[in-house]
C-alpha positions as CSV (number, residue, x, y, z in Angstrom):
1,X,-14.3,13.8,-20.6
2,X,-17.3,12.7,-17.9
3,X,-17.0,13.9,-14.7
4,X,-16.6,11.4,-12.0
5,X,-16.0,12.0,-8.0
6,X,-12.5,13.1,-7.1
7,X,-10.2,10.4,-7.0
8,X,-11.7,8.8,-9.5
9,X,-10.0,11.0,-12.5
10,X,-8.1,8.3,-14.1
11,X,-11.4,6.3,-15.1
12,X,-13.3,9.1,-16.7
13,X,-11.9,8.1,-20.4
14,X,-14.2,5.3,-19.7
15,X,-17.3,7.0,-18.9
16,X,-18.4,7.8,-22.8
17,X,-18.0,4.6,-23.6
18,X,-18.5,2.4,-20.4
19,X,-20.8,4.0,-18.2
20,X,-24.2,3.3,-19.8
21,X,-27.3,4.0,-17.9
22,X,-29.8,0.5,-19.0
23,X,-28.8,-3.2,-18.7
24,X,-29.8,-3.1,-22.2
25,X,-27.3,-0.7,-23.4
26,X,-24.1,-1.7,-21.1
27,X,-25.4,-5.9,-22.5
28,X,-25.0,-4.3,-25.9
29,X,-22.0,-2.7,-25.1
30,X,-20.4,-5.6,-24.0
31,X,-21.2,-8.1,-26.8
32,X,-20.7,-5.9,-29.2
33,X,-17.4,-5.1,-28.5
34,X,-14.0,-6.9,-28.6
35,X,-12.8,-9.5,-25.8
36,X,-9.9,-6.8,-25.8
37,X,-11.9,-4.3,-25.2
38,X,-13.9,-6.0,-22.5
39,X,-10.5,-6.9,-21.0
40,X,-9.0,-3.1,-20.9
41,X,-11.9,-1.9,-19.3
42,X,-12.2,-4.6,-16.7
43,X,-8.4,-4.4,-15.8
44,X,-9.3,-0.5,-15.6
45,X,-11.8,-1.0,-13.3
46,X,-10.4,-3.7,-11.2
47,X,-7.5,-2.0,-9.3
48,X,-10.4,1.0,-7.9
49,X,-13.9,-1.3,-7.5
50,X,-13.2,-1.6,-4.3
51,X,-12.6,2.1,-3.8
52,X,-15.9,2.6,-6.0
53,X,-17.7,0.5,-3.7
54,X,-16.7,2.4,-0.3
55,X,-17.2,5.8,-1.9
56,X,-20.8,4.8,-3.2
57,X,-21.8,3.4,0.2
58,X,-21.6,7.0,1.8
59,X,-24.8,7.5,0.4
60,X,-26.9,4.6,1.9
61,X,-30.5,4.2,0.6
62,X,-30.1,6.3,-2.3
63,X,-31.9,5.4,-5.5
64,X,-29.4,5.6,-8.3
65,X,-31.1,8.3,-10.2
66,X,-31.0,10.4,-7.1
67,X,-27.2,10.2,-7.1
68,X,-25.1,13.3,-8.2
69,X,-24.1,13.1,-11.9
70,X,-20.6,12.5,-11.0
71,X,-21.3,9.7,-8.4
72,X,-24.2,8.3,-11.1
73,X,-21.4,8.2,-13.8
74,X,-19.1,6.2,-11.4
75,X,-21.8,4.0,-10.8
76,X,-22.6,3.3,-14.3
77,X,-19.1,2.3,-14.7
78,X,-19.6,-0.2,-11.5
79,X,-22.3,-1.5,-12.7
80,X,-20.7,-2.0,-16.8
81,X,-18.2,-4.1,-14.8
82,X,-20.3,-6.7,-13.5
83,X,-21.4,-7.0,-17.0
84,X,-17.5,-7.8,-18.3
85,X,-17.1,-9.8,-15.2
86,X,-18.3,-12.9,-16.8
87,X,-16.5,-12.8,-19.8
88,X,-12.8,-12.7,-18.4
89,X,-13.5,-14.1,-15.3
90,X,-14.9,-16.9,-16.9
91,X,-12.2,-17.0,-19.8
92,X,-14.6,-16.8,-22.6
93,X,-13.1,-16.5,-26.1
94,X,-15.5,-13.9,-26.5
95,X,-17.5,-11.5,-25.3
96,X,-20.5,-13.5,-25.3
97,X,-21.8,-16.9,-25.0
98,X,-21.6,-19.3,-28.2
99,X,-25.7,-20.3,-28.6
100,X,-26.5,-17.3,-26.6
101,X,-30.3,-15.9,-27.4
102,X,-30.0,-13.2,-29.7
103,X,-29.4,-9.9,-28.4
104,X,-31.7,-8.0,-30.5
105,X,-34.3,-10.5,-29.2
106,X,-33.8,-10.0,-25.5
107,X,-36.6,-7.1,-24.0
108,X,-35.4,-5.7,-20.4
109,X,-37.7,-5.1,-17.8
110,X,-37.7,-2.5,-15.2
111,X,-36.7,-3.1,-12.0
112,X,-39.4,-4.0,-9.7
113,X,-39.9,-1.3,-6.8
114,X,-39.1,-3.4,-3.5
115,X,-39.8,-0.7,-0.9
């Protein structure tokens, strides 16, 4: 199992899978997998975002590669379910878009630096 934060035990079972480090990898992830899938790691995450959210923001400004491997995991997870937000909060039949642009066509660009 991942390590995550304390409190935050019950989601690590979710890390290996969820808790991808690129857009391009948790995009992937996502489309890739079933809308059953999507939907038990969304319900997962759900009941604690909240409590993900208020632990991350004790460490204001930090870049998230800066973040200590447990918190970076735990933000990984956040950030895989934004991704599976659309998806079931949409009710799509599945876990991506009919006509959608290919996903092996899609390139991802870095973030650009806004400091």
């Amino acid at each position: 199992m991942q390590e995550l934060p304390a409190g935050f035990e019950e989601l690590a079972p979710c890390v290996s899978e969820w808790g991808l480090a690129t857009e391009k990898e948790r995009h992937r992830k996502r489309v890739a997998s079933s809308l059953e899938d999507v939907r038990t790691f969304y319900q997962a995450m759900t009941s604690r975002i909240h409590d993900i959210i208020a632990h991350l923001s004790s460490f204001p400004g930090a870049d998230p590669d800066d973040l200590p491997p447990p918190e970076r995991n735990l933000y990984n997870l956040a950030l895989a379910f934004m991704e599976t937000s659309h998806p079931i909060d949409l009710n799509w039949q599945r876990p991506d878009i009919d006509d959608a642009f290919p996903v092996e066509r899609m390139e991802y660009l870095a973030p650009i630096d806004m400091r």
